[in-house]
C-alpha positions as CSV (number, residue, x, y, z in Angstrom):
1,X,0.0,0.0,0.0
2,X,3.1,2.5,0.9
3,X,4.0,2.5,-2.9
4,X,0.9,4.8,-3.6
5,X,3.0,7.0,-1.1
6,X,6.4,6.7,-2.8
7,X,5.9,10.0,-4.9
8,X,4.9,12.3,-2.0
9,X,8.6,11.5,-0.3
10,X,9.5,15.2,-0.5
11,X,13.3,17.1,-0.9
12,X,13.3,17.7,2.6
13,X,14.5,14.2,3.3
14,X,16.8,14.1,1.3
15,X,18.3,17.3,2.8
16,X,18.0,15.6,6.0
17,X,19.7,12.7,4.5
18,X,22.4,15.4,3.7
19,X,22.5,17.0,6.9
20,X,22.5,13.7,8.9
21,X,25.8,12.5,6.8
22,X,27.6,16.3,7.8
23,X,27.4,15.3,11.3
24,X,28.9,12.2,10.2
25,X,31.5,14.2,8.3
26,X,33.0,15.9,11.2
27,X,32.7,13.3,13.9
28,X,33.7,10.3,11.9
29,X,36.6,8.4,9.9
30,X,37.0,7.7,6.5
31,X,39.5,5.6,4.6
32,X,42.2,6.7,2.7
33,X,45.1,4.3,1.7
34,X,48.0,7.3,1.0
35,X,47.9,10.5,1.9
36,X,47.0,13.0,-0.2
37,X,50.3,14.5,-1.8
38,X,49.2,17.4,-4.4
39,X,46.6,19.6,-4.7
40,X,44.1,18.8,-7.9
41,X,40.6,20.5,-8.9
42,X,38.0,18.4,-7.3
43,X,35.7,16.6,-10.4
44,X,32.0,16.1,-9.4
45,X,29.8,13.4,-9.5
46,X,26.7,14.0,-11.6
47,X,23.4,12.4,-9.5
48,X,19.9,13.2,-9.4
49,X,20.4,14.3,-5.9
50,X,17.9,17.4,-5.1
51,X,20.3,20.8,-4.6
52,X,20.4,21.5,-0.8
53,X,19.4,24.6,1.1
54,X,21.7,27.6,0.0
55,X,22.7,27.9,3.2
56,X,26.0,25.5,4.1
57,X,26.1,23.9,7.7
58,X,29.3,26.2,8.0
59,X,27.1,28.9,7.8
60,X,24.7,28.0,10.1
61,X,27.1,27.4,12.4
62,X,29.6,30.0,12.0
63,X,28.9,31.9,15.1
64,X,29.7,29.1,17.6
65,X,32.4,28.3,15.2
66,X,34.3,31.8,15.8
67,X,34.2,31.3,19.7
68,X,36.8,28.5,19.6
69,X,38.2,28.7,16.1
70,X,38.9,32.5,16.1
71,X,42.4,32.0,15.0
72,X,44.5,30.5,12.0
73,X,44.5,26.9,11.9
74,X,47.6,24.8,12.6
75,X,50.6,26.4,10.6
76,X,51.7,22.7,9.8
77,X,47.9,21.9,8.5
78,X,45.7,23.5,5.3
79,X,42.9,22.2,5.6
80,X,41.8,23.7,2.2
81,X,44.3,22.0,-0.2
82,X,43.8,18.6,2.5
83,X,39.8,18.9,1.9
84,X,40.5,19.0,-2.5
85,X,43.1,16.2,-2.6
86,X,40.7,14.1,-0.9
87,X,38.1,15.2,-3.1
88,X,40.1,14.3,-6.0
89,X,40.5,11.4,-5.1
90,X,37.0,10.5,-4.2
91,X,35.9,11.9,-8.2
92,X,38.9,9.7,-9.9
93,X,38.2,6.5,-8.1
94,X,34.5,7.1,-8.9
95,X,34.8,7.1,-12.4
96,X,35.5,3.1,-12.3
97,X,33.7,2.2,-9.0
98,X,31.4,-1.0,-9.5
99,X,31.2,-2.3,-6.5
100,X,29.5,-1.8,-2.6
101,X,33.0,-1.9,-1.8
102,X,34.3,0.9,-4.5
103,X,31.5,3.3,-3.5
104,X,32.0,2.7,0.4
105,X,35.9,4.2,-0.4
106,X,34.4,6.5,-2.4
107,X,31.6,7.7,0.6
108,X,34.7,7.6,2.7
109,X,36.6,10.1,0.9
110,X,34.1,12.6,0.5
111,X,33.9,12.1,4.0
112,X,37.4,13.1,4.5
113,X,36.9,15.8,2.3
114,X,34.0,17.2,3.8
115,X,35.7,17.2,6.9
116,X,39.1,18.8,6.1
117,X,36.5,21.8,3.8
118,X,34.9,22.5,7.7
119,X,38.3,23.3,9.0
120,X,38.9,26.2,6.9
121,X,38.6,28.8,9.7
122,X,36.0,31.1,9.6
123,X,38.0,33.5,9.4
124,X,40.2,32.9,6.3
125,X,39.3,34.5,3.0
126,X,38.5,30.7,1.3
127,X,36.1,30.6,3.8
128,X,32.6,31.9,1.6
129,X,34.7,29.1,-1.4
130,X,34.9,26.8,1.2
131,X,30.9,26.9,2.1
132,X,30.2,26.2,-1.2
133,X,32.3,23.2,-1.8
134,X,31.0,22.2,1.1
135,X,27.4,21.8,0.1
136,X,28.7,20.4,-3.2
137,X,30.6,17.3,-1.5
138,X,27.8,16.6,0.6
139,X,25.8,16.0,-2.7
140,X,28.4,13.5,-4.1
141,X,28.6,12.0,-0.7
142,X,24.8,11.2,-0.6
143,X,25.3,10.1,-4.3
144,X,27.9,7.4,-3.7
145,X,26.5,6.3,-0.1
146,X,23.0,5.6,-2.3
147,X,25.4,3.8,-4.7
148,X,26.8,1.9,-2.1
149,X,23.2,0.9,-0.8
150,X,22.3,-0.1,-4.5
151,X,25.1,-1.9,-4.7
152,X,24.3,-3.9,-2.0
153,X,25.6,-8.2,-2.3
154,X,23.3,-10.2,-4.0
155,X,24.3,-13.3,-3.4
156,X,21.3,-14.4,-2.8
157,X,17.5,-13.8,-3.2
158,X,15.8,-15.8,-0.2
159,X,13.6,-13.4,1.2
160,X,10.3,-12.9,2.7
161,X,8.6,-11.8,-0.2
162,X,8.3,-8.1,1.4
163,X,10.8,-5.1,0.6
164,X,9.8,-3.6,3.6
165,X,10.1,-6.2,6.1
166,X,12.9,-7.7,4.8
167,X,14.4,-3.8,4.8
168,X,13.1,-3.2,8.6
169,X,14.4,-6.9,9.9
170,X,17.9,-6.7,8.6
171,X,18.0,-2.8,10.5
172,X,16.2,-4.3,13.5
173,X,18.8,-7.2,13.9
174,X,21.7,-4.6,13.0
175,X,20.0,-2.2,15.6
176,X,20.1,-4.9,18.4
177,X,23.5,-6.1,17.7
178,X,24.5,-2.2,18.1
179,X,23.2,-1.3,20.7
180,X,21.2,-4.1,21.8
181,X,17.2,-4.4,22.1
182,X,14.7,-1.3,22.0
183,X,13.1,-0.8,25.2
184,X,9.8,0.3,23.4
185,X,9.1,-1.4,20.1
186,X,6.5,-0.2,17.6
187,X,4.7,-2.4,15.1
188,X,1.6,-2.1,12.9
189,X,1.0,-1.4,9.1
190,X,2.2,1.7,6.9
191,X,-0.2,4.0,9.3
192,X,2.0,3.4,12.2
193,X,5.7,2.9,9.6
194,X,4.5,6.6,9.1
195,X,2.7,7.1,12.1
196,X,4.6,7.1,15.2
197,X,8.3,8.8,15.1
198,X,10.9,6.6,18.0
199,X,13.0,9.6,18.3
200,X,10.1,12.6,18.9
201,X,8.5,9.8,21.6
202,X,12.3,8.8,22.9
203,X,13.0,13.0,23.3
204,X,9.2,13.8,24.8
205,X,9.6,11.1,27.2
206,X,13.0,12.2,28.3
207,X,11.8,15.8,29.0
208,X,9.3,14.4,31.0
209,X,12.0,12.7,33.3
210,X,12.4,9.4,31.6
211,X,15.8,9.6,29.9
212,X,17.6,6.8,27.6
213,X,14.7,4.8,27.0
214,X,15.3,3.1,23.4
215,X,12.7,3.2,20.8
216,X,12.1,1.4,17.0
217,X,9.5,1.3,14.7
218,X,9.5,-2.4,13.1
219,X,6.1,-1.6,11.4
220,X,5.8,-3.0,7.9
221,X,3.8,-1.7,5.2
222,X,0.5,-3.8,4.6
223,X,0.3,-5.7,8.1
224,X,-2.4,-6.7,9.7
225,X,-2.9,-8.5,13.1
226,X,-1.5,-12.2,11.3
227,X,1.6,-10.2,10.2
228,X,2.5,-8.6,13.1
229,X,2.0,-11.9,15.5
230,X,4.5,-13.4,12.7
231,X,7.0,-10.6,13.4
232,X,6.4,-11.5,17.5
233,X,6.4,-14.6,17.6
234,X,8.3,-16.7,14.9
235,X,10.9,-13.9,13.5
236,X,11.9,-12.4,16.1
237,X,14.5,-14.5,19.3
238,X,13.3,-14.0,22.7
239,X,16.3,-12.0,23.3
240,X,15.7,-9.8,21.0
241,X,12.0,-8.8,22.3
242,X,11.8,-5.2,23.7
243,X,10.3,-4.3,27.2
244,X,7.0,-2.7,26.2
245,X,5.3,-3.2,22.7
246,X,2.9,0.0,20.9
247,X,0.5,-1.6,18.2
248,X,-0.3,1.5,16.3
249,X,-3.0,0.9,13.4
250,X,-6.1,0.7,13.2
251,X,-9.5,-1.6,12.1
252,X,-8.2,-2.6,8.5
253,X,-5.7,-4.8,10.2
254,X,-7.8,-6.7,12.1
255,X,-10.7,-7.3,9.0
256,X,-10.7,-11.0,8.6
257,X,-13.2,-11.0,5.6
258,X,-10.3,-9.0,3.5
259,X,-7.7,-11.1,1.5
260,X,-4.3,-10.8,3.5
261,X,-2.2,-10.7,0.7
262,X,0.9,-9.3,2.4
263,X,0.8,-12.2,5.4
264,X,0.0,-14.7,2.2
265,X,3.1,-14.4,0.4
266,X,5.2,-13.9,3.4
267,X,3.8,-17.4,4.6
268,X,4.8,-18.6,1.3
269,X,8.4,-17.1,0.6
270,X,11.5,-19.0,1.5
271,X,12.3,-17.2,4.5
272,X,9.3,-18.4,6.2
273,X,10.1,-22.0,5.0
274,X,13.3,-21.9,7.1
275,X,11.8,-20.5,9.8
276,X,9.3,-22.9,10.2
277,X,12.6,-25.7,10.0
278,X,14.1,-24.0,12.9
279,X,16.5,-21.6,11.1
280,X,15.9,-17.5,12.4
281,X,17.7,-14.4,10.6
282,X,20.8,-13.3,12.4
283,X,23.3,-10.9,10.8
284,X,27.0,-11.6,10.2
285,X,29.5,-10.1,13.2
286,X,32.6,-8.6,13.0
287,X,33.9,-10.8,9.8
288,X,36.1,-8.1,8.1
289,X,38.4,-9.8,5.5
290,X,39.2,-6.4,4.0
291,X,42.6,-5.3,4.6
292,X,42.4,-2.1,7.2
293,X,43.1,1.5,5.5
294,X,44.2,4.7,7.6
295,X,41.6,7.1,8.1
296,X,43.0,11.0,8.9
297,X,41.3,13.7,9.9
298,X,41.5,17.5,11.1
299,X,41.6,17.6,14.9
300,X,41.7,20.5,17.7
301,X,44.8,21.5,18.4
302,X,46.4,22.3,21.7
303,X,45.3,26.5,21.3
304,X,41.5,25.0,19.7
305,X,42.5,25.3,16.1
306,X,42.7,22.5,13.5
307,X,45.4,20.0,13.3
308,X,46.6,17.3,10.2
309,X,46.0,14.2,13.0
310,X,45.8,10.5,12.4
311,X,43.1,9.0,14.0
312,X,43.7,7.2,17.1
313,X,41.0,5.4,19.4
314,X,40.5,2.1,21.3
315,X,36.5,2.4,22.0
316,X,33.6,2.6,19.8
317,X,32.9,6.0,18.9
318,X,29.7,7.5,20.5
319,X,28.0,9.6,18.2
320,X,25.1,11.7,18.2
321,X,21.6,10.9,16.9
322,X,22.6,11.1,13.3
323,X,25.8,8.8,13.8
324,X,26.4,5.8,11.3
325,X,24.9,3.3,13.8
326,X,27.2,0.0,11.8
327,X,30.4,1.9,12.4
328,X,32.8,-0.8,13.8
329,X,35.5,0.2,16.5
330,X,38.5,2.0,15.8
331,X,41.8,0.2,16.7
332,X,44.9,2.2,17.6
333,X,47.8,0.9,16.4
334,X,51.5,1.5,18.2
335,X,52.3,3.9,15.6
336,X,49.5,6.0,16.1
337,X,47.4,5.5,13.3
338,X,44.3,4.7,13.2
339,X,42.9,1.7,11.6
340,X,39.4,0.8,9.9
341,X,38.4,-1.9,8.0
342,X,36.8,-0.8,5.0
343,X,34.5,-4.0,4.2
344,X,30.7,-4.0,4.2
345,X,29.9,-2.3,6.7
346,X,26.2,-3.4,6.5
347,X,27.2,-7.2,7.3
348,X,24.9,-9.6,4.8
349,X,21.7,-11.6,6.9
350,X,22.6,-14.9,7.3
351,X,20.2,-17.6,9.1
352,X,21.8,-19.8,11.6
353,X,20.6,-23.0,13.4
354,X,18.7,-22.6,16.8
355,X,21.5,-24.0,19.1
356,X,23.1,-25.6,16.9
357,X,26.1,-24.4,14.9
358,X,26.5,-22.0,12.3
359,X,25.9,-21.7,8.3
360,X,27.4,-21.9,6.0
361,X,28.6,-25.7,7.4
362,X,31.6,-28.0,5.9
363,X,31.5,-29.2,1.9
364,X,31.3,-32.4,3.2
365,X,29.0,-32.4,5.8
366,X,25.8,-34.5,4.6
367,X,23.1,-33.5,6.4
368,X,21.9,-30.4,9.1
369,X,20.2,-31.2,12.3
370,X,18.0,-28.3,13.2
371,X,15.8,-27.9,16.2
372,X,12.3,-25.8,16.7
373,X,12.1,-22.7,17.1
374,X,10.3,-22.3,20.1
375,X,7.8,-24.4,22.3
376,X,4.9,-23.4,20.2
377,X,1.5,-25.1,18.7
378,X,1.9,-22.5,15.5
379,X,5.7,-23.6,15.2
380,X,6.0,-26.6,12.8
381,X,8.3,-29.4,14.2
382,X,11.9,-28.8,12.4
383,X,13.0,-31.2,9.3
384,X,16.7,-32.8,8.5
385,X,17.8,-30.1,6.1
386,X,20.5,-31.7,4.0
387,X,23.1,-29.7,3.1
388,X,26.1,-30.4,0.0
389,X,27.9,-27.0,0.3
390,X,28.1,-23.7,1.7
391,X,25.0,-22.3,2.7
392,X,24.5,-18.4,2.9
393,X,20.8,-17.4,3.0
394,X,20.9,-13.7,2.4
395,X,18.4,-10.7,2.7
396,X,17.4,-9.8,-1.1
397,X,18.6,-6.0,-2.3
398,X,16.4,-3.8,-1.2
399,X,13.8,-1.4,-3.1
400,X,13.9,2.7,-3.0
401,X,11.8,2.5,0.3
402,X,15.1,1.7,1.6
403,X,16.3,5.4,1.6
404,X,13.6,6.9,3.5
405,X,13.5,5.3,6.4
406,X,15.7,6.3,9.7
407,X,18.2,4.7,11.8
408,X,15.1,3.7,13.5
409,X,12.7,2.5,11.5
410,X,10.7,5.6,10.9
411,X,9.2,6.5,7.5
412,X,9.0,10.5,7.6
413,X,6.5,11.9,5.3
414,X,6.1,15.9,4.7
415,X,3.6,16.2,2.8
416,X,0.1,17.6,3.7
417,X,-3.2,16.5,2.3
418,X,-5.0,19.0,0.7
419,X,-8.8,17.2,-0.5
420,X,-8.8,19.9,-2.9
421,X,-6.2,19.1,-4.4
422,X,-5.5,15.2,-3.8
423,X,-8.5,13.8,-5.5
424,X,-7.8,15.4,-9.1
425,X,-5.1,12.8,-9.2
426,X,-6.9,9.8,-7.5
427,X,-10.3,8.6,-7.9
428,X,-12.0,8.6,-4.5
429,X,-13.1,5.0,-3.2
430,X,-15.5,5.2,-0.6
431,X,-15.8,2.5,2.5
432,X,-18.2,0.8,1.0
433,X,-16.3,-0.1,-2.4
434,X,-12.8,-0.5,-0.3
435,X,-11.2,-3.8,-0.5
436,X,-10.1,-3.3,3.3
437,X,-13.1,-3.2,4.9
438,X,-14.6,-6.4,2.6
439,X,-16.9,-8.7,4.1
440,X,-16.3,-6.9,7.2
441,X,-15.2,-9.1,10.1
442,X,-14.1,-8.9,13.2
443,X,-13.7,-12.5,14.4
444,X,-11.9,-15.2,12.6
445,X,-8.2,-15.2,11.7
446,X,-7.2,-12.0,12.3
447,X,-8.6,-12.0,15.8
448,X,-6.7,-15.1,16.5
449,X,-3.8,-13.2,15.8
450,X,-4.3,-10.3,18.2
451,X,-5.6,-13.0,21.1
452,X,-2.2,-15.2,20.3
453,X,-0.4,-11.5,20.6
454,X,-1.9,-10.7,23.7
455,X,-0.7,-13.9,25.2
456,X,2.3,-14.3,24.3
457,X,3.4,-10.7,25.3
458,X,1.1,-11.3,28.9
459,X,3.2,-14.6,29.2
460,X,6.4,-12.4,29.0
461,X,5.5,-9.7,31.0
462,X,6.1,-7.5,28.0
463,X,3.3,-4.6,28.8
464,X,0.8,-4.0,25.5
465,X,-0.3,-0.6,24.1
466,X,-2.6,-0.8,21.6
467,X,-3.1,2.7,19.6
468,X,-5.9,3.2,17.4
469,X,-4.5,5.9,14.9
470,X,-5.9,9.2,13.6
471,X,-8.1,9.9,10.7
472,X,-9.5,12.1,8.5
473,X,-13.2,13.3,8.6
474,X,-12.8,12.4,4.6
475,X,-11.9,8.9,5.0
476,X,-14.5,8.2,8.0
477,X,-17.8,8.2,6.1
478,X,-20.6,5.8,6.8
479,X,-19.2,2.7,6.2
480,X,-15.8,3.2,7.8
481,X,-17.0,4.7,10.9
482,X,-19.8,2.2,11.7
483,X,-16.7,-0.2,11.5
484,X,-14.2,2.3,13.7
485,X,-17.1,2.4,16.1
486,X,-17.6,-1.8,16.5
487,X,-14.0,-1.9,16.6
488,X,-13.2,0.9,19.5
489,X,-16.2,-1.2,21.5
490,X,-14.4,-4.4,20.7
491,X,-11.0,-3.1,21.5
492,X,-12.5,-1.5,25.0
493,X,-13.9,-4.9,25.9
494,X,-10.9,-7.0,25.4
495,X,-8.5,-4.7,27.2
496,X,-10.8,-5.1,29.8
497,X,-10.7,-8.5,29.3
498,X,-7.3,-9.4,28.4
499,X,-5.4,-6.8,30.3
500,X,-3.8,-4.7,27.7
501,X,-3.7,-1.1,27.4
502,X,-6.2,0.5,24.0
503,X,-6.1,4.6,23.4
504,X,-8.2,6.2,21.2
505,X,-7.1,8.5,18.7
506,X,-9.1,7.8,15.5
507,X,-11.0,10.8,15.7
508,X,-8.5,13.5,17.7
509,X,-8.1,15.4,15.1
510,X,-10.7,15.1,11.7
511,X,-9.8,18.3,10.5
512,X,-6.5,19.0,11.2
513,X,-5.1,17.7,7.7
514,X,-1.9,19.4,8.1
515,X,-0.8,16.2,10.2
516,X,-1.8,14.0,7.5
517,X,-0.2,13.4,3.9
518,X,-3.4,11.5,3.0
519,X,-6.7,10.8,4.0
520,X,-5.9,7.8,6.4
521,X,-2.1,8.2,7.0
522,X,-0.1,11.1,9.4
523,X,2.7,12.9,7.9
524,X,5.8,13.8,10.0
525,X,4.0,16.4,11.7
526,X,1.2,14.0,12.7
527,X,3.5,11.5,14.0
528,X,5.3,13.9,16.2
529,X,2.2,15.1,17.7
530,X,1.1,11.7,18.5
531,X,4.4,10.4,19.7
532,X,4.2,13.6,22.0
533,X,0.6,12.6,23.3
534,X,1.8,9.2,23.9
535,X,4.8,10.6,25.8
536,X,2.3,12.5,27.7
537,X,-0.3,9.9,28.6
538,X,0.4,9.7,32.8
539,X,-1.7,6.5,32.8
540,X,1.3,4.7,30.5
541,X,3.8,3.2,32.7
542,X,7.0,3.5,30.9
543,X,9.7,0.9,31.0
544,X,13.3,1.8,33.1
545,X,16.5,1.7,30.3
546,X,17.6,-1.7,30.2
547,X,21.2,-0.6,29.1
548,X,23.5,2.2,29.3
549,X,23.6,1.6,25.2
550,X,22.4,5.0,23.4
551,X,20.9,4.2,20.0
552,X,22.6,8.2,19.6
């Protein structure tokens, strides 16, 4: 359903795509082999990359800049001439990159190079030049970083027959294994992909006295009650289950008369198949066979200015919110220099046995034992796989979505629905004609799902928000609200029931379609405001940080 979406994805995330990877810029290492020896024009990359804002980050930031860098840099250092040769090499070894591997040396210069162009002081006559190189080298940056990403290993195309979820799992398992599991996990369809923003609810709750609390959004586009148990329950290890779980969405998902074409396929793909033999998703660690390359950068000197330094660290870096999240630790060797391995650094899925040992397993090895997953009536008893050679089951490459979704899982959409506008380009369905709400239902599978959700999360003392998103006064005529109103009694009654916690928010604001980017789906402004709510909600008891671990 999202693809309907894909042309509303405005410039301003790309220019926050831009902005995120200057924070990276300065804070970060990139690789160079040898250092840069002459000075060269910089080439450019051509790309369909959006121009950014006129106005450079150096700009912006030019008044704090002058407090501590109101002096001539390092007389040893120029970080001009520094911030070109790296750029020169960046454009010359794009010109015959054709691999992940290429573009990620390629990313990494223009890293290098971005950095070195921010050290020209502010108050050095290249400094107005310097600005504008600056935005320039941000756009090849993004350019070769979404080559990189396209780019990606395809190895192999086992997958669960969903961009989006297979997208969302492999940045959910990378996620855990950096900085372990959320403490609040959202889930649900597009609605709550777009709806409900981790980092607005982590900040709001941490004004509001609850600091460090982790938050993702593993929602996938499509789900409905069976998908999201499936996410729960089978996908997902036990460890790597968060302490409280929001189900944003809303009645669609839990219509059993509709045909569930998203849970179908995913039933029916591969990756499912192995689940249901006992094999889960887990992501490769730490298995760098690239050789190491020196990364340098400009760094404060002892009077505040800029230095030419080698990198030199021995823990992880610690970066702010926008900080590459797969960055693996910088090693200090005795000469001072700072290694970094320059492999993938977005390590390929691989499925490993439950207890067992490890794929891919020895040529000669005939057969694989494999146990079940978990102790559970859904969970098909495991097979005897056999097995004749090296067996990597990877993630598929992933579609455009892939771009637009954060570090943590949010999809942020700017635009705002206009109804007299949006309807000249779409025919208008109406509730009684939309395959959603067909043969309206709801019992049967779909409310299996929820009750087997419910359970399972009860079992686990894993506390249960259920959120029934906004909508429009558009989308709710007759037929769709008689259905939102059978489903906010039903929802009302089981919570009763069952124990879990159900807020209403379908109808908080019908007019305000500023928050939405179509009739039945928030934009970015929307999903603050309800993440904000949420936050606010006094009756929610919010879990304690179960590691020191910031996801930045």
């Amino acid at each position: 359903m999202i693809r309907r979406y894909i042309a509303s994805i405005s410039t301003s995330i790309l220019k926050r795509t831009c902005a995120a990877a200057a924070v990276l810029a300065v804070t970060l290492g990139c690789s160079s082999t040898k250092p840069p020896n002459s000075a060269a024009p910089s080439g450019s990359i051509e790309s369909a990359v959006l121009a950014q804002s006129s106005t450079s980050l150096l700009a912006q930031n030019s008044n704090k800049t002058k407090k501590s860098l109101s002096v001539p840099s390092c007389p040893q250092n120029d970080a001009f001439t520094e911030s070109v040769n790296f750029a020169t090499q960046a454009s010359n070894l794009a010109q015959s990159a054709n691999s992940k591997q290429d573009w990620d040396e390629v990313a990494a210069l223009w890293v290098q190079a971005v950095a070195w162009m921010q050290a020209v002081p502010p108050g050095s006559p290249r400094r107005a030049f310097a600005e504008k190189k600056v935005i320039e080298y941000m756009r090849n940056l993004v350019y070769s970083q979404q080559q990189a990403s396209a780019t990606r290993s395809q190895a192999s195309t086992v997958s669960f027959s969903s961009d989006l979820l297979n997208e969302q799992l492999e940045l959910y398992l990378s996620y855990v294994a950096t900085v372990g599991p959320p403490d609040v996990l959202i889930v649900g369809s597009s609605r709550a992909l777009q709806g409900v923003d981790p980092k607005q609810l982590k900040q709001s709750l941490a004004q509001r006295g609850r600091r460090g609390l982790k938050v993702f959004n593993f929602s996938v586009n499509g789900a409905t009650a069976q998908v999201v148990d499936f996410q729960l329950r089978r996908l997902l290890k036990p460890g790597h289950l968060p302490q409280m779980i929001i189900w944003a969405d809303g009645v669609r998902a839990f219509n059993s008369g509709r045909d569930d074409r998203t849970f179908n396929s995913i039933v029916d793909s591969e990756g499912s198949q192995l689940l249901a033999a006992g094999i889960r998703p887990e992501l490769l660690s730490d298995e760098f066979n690239e050789i190491p390359m020196c990364y340098r950068f400009p760094q404060p000197c002892a009077n505040n200015n800029f230095r030419k330094a080698f990198t030199s660290v021995d823990q992880p870096f610690k970066g702010g919110q926008d900080a590459h999240p797969l960055f693996p630790t910088i090693k200090s060797l005795s000469s001072g220099t700072g290694k970094l391995p320059v492999a993938n650094t977005q390590p390929t899925i691989q499925f490993l046995s439950s207890g067992i040992g490890k794929l891919p397993v020895a040529e000669n090895a005939a057969r694989y034992e494999l146990k079940p997953i978990a102790a559970d009536a859904a969970t098909p008893q495991a097979q005897l796989i056999p097995v004749s050679r090296p067996t990597t089951v990877a993630i598929r490459q992933l579609n455009q979505l892939a771009d637009s979704i954060d570090s943590n899982g949010f999809m942020a959409m700017s635009g705002k629905y206009n109804p007299n506008t949006y309807y000249r380009e779409r025919a208008y369905v109406s509730g009684q004609y939309d395959r959603d709400y067909e043969n309206f239902n709801l019992g049967g599978k779909q409310a299996t799902a929820f009750n087997s959700v419910v359970a399972f999360t009860k079992a686990r003392k894993i506390p249960l928000i259920f959120v029934n998103l906004p909508l429009t006064n558009d989308y709710l005529d007759g037929t769709r609200l008689r259905a939102e109103q059978q489903f906010r009694q039903r929802m009302q009654q089981l919570s009763r029931q069952k124990g879990f916690a159900f807020r209403d928010l379908s109808q908080r604001w019908p007019g305000r379609n500023d928050y939405f980017v179509d009739p039945s789906h928030l934009n970015r402004f929307g999903a603050s405001a309800v993440s904000s709510l949420l936050a606010a909600d006094s009756s929610i008891i919010w879990p304690r940080p179960k590691s020191s671990r910031s996801d930045g």
